[in-house]
C-alpha positions in Angstrom: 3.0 -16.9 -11.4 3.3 -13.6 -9.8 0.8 -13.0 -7.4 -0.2 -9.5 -4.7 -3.0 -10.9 -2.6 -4.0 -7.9 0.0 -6.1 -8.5 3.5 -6.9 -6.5 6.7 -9.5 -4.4 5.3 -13.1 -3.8 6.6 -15.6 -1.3 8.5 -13.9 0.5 11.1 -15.0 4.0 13.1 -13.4 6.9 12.3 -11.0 7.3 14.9 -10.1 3.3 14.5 -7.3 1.7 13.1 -6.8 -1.2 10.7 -3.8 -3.1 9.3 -3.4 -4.1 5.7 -1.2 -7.1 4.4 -0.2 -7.6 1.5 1.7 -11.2 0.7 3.8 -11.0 -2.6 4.7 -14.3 -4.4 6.3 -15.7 -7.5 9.0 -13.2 -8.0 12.2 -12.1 -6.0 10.2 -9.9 -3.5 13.8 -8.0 -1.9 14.0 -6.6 -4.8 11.0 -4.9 -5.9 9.1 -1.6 -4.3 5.7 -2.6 -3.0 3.0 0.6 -3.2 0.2 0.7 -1.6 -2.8 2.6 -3.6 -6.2 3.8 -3.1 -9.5 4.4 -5.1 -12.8 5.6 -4.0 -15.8 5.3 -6.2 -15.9 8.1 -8.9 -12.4 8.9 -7.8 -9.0 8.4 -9.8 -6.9 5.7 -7.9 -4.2 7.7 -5.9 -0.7 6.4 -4.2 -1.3 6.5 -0.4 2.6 4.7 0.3 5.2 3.3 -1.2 8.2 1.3 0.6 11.6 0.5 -1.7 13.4 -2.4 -1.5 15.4 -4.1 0.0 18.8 -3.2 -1.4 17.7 0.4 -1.6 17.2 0.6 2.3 13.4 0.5 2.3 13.0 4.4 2.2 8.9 4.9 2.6 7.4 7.4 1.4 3.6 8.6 1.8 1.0 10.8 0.4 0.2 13.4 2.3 -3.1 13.0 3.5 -1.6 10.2 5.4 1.4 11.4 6.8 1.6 10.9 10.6 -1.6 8.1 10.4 -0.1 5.6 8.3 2.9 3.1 8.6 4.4 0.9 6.1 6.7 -1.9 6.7 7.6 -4.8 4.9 8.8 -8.2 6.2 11.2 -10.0 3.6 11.1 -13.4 5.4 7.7 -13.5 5.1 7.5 -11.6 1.4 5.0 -9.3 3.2 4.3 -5.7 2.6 2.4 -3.9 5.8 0.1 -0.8 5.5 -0.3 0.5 9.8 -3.5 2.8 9.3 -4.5 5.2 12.5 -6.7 8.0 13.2 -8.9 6.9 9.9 -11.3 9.3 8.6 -14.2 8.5 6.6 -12.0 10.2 3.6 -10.3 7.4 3.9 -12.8 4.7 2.7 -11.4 3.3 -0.6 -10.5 0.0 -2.3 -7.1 -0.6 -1.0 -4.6 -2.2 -3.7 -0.7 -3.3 -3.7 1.8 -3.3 -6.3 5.0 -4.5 -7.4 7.6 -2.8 -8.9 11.3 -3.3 -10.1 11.8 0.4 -10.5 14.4 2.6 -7.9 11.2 4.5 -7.2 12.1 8.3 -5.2 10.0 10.8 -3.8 8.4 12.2 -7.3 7.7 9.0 -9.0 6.8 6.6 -6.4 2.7 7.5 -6.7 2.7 6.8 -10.3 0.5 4.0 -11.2 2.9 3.2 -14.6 6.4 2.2 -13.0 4.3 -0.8 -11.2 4.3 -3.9 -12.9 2.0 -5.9 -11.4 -1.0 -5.6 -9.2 -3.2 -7.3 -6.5 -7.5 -7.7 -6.4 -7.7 -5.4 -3.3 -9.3 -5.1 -0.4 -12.1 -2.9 0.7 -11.7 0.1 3.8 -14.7 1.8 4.9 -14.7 4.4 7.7 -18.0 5.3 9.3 -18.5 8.6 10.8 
């Protein structure tokens, strides 16, 4: 069974900094892209970072309203993806989700929602002014 199970969120400052895992499982985890995306309410869910895989050198790529704040990493031993976050604003506050996918994702298709096949609960961010 495939499973994305996410953790590190909370209530932070703005200013603060928090650090998101998310722990893959039941497939070959080198091989697959692992996004990291965003939704705040009445908002449409938007890609915040992506990382590629394994065999495709783990290029990242980030939105960018996060470029220079955020850091993604992953850690194949452990089939963990890593989402770094600095300097949070209270834009920032969002239900934080990761996802899986088997496509060769580049720097105009990684934020698409559609090329990921599978998708964890979440875990909540707020940033308090």
């Amino acid at each position: 069974e495939v499973q994305l199970v996410e953790s590190g969120g909370g209530l932070v400052q703005a200013g603060g900094s928090l650090k998101l895992s998310c722990r893959a499982s039941g497939f070959s985890f080198d091989d697959h892209a692992i996004g990291w995306f965003r939704q705040a309410p009445g908002k449409e869910r938007e890609g915040v970072s992506c990382i590629s895989s394994a065999s495709t050198y783990s290029s990242v790529y980030h939105a960018d309203s996060v470029k220079g704040r955020f850091t993604i990493t992953r850690d194949n031993a452990k089939s963990t993806v890593y989402l770094q976050m600095d300097s949070l604003k209270p834009e920032d506050t969002a239900l934080y989700y990761c996802a899986a996918s088997t496509y060769e994702l580049a720097g105009t298709t990684w934020y698409s929602g559609f090329l990921y096949d599978d998708w964890g609960q979440g875990t909540q961010v707020t940033v308090s002014s």
